[in-house]
N, C-alpha and C positions, 0 to 999 in steps of 0.2 A: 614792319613786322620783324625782318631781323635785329635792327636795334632792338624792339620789346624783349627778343629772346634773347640775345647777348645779356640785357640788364638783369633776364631773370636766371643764368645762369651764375652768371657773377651773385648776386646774392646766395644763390647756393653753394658757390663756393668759398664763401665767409664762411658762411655755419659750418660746413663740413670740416672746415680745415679745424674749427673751435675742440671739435666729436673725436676729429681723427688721431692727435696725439694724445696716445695712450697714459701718460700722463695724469693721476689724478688732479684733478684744480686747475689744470693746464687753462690756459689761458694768454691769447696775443691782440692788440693793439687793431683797430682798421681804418683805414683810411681811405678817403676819395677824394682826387686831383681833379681839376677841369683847368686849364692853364693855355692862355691863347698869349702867343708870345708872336712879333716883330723882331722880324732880322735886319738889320741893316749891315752888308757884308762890305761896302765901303772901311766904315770904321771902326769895326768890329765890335759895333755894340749891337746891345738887344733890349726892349723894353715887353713889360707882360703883365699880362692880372693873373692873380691864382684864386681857384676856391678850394678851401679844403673842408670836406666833412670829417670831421674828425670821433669816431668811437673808443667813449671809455668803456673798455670789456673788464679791466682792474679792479679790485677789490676795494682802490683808493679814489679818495676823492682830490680830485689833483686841480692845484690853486697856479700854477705856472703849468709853462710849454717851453721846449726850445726847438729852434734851427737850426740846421748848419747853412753858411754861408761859405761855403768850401772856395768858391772863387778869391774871398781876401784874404787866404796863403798866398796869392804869386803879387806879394807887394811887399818893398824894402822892409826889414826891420819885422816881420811876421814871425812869427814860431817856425814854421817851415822853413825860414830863409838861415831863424839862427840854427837850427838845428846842423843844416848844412856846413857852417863852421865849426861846430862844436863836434862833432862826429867825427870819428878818426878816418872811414874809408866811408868818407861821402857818396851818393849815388852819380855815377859819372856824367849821364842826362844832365844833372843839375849845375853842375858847375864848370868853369872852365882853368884848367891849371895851366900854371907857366913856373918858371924855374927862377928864383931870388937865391943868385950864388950857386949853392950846394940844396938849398931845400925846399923843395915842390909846395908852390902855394896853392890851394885850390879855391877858387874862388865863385861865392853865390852867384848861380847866372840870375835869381830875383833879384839881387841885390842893385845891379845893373839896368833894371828894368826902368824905363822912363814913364811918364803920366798916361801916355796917351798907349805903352805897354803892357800894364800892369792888369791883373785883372781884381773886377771889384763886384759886392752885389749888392746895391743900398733899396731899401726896405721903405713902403710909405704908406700912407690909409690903410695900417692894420689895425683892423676890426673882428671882434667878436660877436658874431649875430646881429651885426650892424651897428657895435658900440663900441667907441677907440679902445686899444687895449695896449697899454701904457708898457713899452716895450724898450730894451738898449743894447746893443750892440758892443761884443767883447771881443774882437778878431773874428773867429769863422763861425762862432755862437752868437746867435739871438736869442735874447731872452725875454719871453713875455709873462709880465702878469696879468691874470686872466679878469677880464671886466665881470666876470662871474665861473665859479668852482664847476668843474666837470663831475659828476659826482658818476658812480661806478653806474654803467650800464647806459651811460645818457651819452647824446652825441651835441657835437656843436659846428658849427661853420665858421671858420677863418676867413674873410677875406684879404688878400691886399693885393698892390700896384711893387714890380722891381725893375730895376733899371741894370744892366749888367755889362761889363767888359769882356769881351775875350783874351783874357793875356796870351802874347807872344808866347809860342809852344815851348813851357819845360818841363812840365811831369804829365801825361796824360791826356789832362784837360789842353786846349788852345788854339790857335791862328796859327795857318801858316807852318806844321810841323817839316822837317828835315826832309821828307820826303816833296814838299810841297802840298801838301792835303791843305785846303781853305780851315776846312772846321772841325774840330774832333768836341762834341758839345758832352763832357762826360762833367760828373758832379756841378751842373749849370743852374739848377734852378732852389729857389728856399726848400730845405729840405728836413723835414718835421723830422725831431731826434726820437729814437725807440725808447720807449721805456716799458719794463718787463716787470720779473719778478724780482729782479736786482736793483728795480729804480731806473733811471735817467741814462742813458748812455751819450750825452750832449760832449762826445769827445771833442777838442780842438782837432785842425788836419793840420798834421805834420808832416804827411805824405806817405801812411801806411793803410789800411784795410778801410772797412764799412759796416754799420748793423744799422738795418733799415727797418721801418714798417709796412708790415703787407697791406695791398689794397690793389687799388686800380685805378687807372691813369687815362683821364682824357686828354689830347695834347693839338692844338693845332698850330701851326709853324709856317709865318708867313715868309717869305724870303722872295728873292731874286731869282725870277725863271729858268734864268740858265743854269741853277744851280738842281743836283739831285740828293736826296738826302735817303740815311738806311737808318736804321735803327729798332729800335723795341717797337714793340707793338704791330697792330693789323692797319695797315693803312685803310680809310675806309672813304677813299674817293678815289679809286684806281681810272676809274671811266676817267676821270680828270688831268687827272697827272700825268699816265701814260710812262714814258721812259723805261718801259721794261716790265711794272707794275699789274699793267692789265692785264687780266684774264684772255684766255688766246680765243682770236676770233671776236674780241668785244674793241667796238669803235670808240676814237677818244675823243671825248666832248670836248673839245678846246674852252676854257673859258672866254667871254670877254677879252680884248685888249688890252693887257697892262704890262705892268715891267715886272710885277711879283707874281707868285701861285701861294697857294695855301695849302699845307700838308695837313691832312686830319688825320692822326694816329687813337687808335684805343687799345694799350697794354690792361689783360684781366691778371689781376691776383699775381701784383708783382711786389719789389721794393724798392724800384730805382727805373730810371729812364734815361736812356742815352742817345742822342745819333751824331751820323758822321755828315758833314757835306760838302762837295766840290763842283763846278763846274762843268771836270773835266771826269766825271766818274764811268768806266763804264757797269752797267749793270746787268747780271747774268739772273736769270731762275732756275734751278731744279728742282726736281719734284722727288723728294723722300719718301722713309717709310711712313703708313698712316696720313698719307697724304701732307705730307707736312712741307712747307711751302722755303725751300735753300736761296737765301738771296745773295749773292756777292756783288759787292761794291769797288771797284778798284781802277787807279789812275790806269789812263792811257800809258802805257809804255812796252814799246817792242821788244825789249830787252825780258821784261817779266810776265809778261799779259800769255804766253803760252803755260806759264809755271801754275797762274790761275786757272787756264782751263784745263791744265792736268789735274789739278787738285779736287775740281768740282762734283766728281765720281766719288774720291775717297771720304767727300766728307758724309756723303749717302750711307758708304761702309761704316764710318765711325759713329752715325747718329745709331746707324744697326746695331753696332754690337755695343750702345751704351743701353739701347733702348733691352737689349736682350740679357745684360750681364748686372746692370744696377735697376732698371724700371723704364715704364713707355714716357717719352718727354712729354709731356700735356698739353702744349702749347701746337700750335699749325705753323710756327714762323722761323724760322730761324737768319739773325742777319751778319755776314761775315764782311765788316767796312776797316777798307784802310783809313787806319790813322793814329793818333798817338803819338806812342814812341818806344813800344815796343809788343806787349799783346794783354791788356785787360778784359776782364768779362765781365759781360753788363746784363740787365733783365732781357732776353732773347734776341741776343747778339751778342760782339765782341766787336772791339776795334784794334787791330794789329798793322804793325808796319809790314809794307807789301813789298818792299824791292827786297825780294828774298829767292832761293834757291825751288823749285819745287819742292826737295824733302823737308826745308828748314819751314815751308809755308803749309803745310801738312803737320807737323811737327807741334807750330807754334798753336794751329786752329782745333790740333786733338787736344792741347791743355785745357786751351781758354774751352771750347765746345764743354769740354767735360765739367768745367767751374758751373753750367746749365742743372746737372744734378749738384753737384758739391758747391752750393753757396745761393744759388738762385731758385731752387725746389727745397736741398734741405740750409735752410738759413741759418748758420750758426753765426757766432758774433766772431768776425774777422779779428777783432780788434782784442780779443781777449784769448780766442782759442785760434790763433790763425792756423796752427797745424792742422787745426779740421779738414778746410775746405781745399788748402793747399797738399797740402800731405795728402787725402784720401785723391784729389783730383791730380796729382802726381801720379798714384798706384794706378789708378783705373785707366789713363790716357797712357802710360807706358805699355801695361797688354794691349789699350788698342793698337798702339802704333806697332807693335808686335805683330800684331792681328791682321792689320792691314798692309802693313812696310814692314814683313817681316828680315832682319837682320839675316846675311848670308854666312854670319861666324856660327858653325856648327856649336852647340848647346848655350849659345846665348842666356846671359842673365839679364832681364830686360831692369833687372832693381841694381844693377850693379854701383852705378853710377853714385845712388844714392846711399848706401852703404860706405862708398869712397870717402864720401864727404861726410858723412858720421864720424868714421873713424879719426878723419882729421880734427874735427872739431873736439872728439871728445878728449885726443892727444894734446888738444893745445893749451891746457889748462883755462879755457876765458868761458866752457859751454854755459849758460845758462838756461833755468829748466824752462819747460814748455811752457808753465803757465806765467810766462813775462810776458806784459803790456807787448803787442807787438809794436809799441814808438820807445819801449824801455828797454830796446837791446844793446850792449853798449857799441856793436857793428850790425853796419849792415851783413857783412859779412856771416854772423850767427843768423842772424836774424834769418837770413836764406836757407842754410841749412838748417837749424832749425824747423822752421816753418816746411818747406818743403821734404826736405830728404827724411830728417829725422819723425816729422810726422807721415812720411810713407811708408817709413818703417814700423810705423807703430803697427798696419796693417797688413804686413808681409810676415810679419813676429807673431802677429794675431794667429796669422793662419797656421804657423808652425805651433803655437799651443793649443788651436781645436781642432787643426786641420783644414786643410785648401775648402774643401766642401762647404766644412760646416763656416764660414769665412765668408763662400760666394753664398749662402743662405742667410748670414748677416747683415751683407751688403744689401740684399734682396728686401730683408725682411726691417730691415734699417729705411731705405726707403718707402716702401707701403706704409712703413707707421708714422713718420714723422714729418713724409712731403707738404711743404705748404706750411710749416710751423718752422720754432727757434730751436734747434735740437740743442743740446750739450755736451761734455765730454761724455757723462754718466750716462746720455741715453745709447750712445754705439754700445760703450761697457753693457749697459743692462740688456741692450739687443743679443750680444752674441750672449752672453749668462741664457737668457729665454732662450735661446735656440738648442745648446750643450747642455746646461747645468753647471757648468763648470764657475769658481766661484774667482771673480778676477779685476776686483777692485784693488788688489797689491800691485796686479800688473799698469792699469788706469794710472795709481799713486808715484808708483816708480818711474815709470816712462816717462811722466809729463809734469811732475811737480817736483821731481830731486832730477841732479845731475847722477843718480848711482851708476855706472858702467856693469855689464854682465864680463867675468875673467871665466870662465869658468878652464881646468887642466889635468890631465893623466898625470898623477904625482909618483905612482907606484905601479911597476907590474909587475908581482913576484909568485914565483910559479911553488905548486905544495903537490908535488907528486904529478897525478894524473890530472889534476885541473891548475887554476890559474887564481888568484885572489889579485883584483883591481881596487887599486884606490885612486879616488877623485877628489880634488879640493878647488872650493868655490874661492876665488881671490877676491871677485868683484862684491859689490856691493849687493848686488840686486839677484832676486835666486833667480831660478826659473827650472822645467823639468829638461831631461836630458834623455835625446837619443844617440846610441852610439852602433856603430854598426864595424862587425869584425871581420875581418877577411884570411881566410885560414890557406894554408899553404897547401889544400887540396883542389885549393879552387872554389870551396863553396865558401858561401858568407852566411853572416846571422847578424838580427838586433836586436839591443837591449833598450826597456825604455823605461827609463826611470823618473817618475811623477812628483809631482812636488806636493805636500801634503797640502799646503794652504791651499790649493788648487781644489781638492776634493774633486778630480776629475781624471779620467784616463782616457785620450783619446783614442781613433782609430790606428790603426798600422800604418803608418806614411809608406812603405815597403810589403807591398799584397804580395810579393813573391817572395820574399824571405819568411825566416823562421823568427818569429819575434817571441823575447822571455822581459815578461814582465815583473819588476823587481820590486822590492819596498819601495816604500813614500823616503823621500828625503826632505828632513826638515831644513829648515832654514838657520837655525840656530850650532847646528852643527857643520865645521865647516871642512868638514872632510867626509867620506863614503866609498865604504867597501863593496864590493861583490863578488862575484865567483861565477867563472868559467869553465866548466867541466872539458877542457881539452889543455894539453901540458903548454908551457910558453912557447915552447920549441913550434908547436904548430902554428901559432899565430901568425901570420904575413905583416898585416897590419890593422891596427885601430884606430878608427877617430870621433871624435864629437861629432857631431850636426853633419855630414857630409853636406845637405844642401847649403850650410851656410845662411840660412836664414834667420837665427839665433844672432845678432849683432855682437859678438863674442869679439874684445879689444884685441886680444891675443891668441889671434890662431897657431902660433909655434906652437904651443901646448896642448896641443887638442889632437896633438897626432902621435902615436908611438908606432915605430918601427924597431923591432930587434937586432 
């Protein structure tokens, strides 16, 4: 009975999600996995069959398919391995450097990898609807021709048989990580490429992001008894398995006598499937808000294992205030498993390295927790917009950590950090814009700030041009429309537009497809009797509206707030207790602006641009006058 209701909810939640993004024509891909896979943790291989049903919701009738086979990057000679040489500051996981003379070599640690280390995923009896389907393998792409055209609206069945390696742990995925973790099983299985309204997204992995297809996922996973496994989805043989699993007060049926168990997992309405597994794991549960079921996975060690169970509270706090500040998480599961090799997010989990600090293991699990709404509810394409998921799951994981570890520096800037590293990047002459390939950056380097800091800021700048409010209403209403769909840049832009009015496709353009810097500076303050005439001049590139706020030498202040015509918008008072004068529009075209102060220079103390600083302005020397 509850199987039947699981499968009739899961159907409801295809259509709905089809209804929900507002979107005319909207339209995304579905999918259904059923995949019974064999462990063998000897020698770290795995064999499995998959079914996939596959629905065309597209408008096109589509004669190929592809896959990713993301395991054959950790083999000599891959795109990921050359990339690793060819990249000026390689990712340090990957390579191991030693010193020739005077000059640091750094060298592929796949490169190094032996036969029996490498990982691979080879593909067999694939069939469509039970007819071979004549298929060839390019590195981490599969590509099939279809034994017959999917035509829009029609569904089909895949089957096939894969054999797979676990490569020796160096990006993510692998055997055996630095911590000692057995299995971190992340991007393991054939994995059907997205294609949308832009076509094919059958990228090569290089070793940057992901864009999956939503569906749901049958999974069962035979392994080695002693082993205990976390990951996505609802296990649905707890009475079985036992290890921390069961329901309190429910007896565990031991199976039969054997050396292996069988894990039956069902993730509903996801894009991806991940889990962890050791041995040696121990496994905690709490119970969240809405019932929602906290699993932690983590080695035995005395040294860290109290840092896990301090943590176990805050992550209650942190589901709280995402559930209250972006949307309620939909799911009942969440699973927090050591491993990897540093902190990735997966469909309702994550895998993070555990020999860590308590705040640094708090720290690492409000990111990845938070990538649950930013990339696993609303799915943008990693691969093309990474500041999406990174950047807004930056913003919101910062005030949690605020929220729940709040910082003991009196007026803390919890965006600090990331502003830090704007400024550098934009000073170094190398930034380029957002909308770069996240594997076409020429550092990794950029590519971090960028991704991260610079796309946090896109949403801390948001709030300075409609205001904080109308901001956590975007975020709000950003969610409800798009959960469970592909969103894009255009749709946050057009969220917060629906929310203001305010008109701010300039700001979308500038932020993330040019490198322009915001200069903006006090050029002029020259006093005409009884009042003051101020002039400002825009350096940078990119406008934007301007609040200044005056501090007079009686003690009282006042602000000025000066609107940017392309904006066609004026927001609230960021200062309810000052006196605020609202001045003409400033165009963009002109690259200076006057205004007028009805008190003489003499009274002035001082003035400045943006006091909160949330305007990413290169040059703050200018933005301040003192007499």
């Amino acid at each position: 009975m509850k199987k039947l209701a699981l499968l009739a909810l899961l159907a409801i939640g295809n259509l709905w999600a089809q209804e929900n993004n507002p979107n005319p024509g909207y339209w995304q891909q579905h999918v259904d996995y059923k995949m019974d896979v064999n462990m063998d943790v000897k020698s770290y291989t795995y064999t499995g069959n998959q079914e996939l049903v596959y629905t065309n919701n597209s408008p096109d009738t589509l004669y190929r398919v592809f896959y990713h086979l993301y395991p054959n990057a950790f083999q000599p000679g891959s795109e990921m391995d050359a990339r690793l040489t060819s990249i000026a500051d390689p990712d340090k996981r990957m390579v191991k450097s030693f010193k020739r003379g005077t000059e640091t070599i750094n060298e592929s640690r796949i490169s190094t990898l032996k036969p029996d280390e490498i990982g691979y995923l080879k593909i067999k009896n694939l069939k469509q609807d039970g007819i071979n389907a004549a298929n060839t393998v390019g590195g981490t792409v599969l590509e099939v021709n279809l034994a017959k055209p999917i035509a829009p609206g029609a569904s089909t069945t895949f089957t096939l048989d894969f054999e797979g390696q676990v490569p020796l742990q160096v990006r993510r995925s692998g055997r055996e990580s630095e911590e000692g973790v057995a299995l971190s099983m992340t991007q393991w299985y054939p994995k059907i490429a997205e294609y949308d309204f832009e076509g094919w997204h059958a990228d090569p992995y290089i070793g940057r992001e992901f864009h999956g297809v939503w569906g749901d996922f049958d999974v069962k996973i035979t392994i080695d008894k002693k082993y205990t496994i976390g990951g996505s989805g609802y296990l649905q043989n707890k009475n079985e398995i036992g290890k921390g699993y069961q329901d309190e007060g429910v007896e565990v049926k031991h199976p039969r006598k054997t050396k292996t168990l069988t894990w039956h997992f069902v993730a509903p309405m996801v894009h991806d499937f991940a889990w962890g597994a050791d041995k040696d794991y121990i496994h905690d549960k709490v119970m969240g808000p809405n019932d929602t079921e906290l699993h932690f996975f983590y080695k035995d060690n005395k040294e860290y294992n109290d840092s896990w169970k301090k943590m176990q509270p805050k992550v209650v706090e942190l589901l709280e205030y995402y559930n209250t500040h972006v949307g309620v998480y939909p799911y009942k599961q969440y699973s927090i498993v050591q491993g990897g090799d540093g902190g990735m997010e997966y469909a309702m989990c994550t895998l993070i390295t555990g020999k860590r600090s308590y705040g640094s293991l708090v720290g690492v699990t409000a990111h990845e927790f938070a990538h649950s709404w930013f990339q696993h509810i609303l799915a943008s394409n990693e691969a093309k917009h990474e500041w999406m998921d990174e950047g807004f799951t930056s913003y919101i994981s910062d005030l949690a950590m605020e929220a729940v570890m709040p910082s003991k520096e009196e007026n803390n800037n919890p965006f600090a950090g990331a502003y830090s590293n704007y400024f550098y990047m934009a000073s170094s002459g190398k930034e380029q814009p957002l909308s770069t390939h996240a594997d076409r950056y020429d550092q990794n380097v950029l590519y971090g700030i960028s991704a991260y800091s610079k796309g946090e800021i896109f949403l801390t700048q948001l709030g300075y041009l409609i205001g904080q409010d109308n901001l956590n209403k975007t975020l709000k209403k950003f969610y409800a429309d798009y959960k469970f769909s592909h969103p894009t840049p255009n749709d946050i832009k057009r969220t917060a537009e629906r929310i203001t009015g305010a008109h701010l496709d300039w700001y979308l353009n500038e932020w993330t497809q040019t490198t322009s810097t915001i200069d903006y500076g006090i050029k002029e303050v020259k006093e005409n009797g009884e009042t003051t005439t101020i002039t400002l001049e825009r350096i940078g590139r990119m406008p934007m509206p301007i609040d200044i706020i005056v501090a007079y030498a009686d003690g009282t202040q006042e602000s000025f707030y000066i609107p940017l015509q392309m904006m066609h918008y004026q927001k609230d008072n960021p200062y309810p207790n000052l006196k605020r004068t609202i001045e003409k529009e400033w165009n963009w075209a002109h690259p200076t602006y006057t205004f007028t102060i009805n008190k003489p220079k003499s009274a002035i103390k001082v003035m400045a641009i943006d006091p909160t600083e949330l305007m990413a302005d290169v040059n703050k020397e200018n933005n301040l006058f003192t007499p």
